[in-house]
N, C-alpha and C positions, 0 to 999 in steps of 0.2 A: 322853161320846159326844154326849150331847144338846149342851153349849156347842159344840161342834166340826160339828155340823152346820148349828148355828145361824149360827155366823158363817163357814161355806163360802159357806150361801146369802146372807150379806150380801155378802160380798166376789164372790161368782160366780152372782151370782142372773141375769144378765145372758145366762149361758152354759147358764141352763137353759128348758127347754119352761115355760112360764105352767102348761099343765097338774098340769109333774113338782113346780113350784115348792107350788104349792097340796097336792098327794097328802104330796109331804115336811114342807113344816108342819102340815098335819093329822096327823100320825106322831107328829110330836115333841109336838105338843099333847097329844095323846091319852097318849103315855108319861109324859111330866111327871105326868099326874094319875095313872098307874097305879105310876108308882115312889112316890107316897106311899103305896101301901098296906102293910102290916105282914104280910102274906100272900108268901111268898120265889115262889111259884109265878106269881101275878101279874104279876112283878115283873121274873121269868124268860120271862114268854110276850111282854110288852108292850117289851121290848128285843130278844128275837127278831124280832117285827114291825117293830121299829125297823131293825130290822138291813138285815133281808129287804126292806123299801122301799128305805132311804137305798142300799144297795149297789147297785141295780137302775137307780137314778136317776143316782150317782157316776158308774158305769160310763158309761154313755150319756155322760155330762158328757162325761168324760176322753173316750173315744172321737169324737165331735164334734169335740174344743180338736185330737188328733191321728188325723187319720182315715188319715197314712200309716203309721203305727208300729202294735206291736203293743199289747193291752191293757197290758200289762207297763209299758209306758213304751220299749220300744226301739225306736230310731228306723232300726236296721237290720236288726235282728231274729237278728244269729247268732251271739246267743251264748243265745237262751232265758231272759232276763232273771238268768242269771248274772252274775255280780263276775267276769272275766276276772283279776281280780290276786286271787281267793281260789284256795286248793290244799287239796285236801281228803288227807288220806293216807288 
């Protein structure tokens, strides 16, 4: 999670608020040092955190790059971010 945030903001650092850009590196700073600790709970709180910022920030991102479509990614919105060629029985 942490490489994959790291290099969103390299490649799309451009696409975010200077403010969001600063809160999400401090996140990921801050977890790096708490995944080394040997404590599972730790470990579990400080990737929650990570979670709960970086998703908060994403959203906004993606929402901004398509401000006609829905969060989903649909750019027409009716199919509710369903697969039109999946069939469920």
């Amino acid at each position: 999670m942490v490489y994959g945030l790291e290099k969103m903001i390299k490649e799309n650092g451009d696409k975010l608020a200077e403010e969001d850009k600063t809160k999400l590196t401090e996140a990921i700073e801050k977890a790096k040092k708490e995944f080394e600790s040997d404590d599972i709970e730790v470990v579990k709180k400080a990737l929650d955190e990570l979670t709960n910022v970086s998703n908060g920030i994403v959203s906004k991102m993606y929402q901004s790059a398509n401000p006609n479509g829905d969060p989903n990614g649909n750019l027409n919105g009716d199919n509710n971010g369903s697969d039109p060629e999946v069939v469920v029985d």
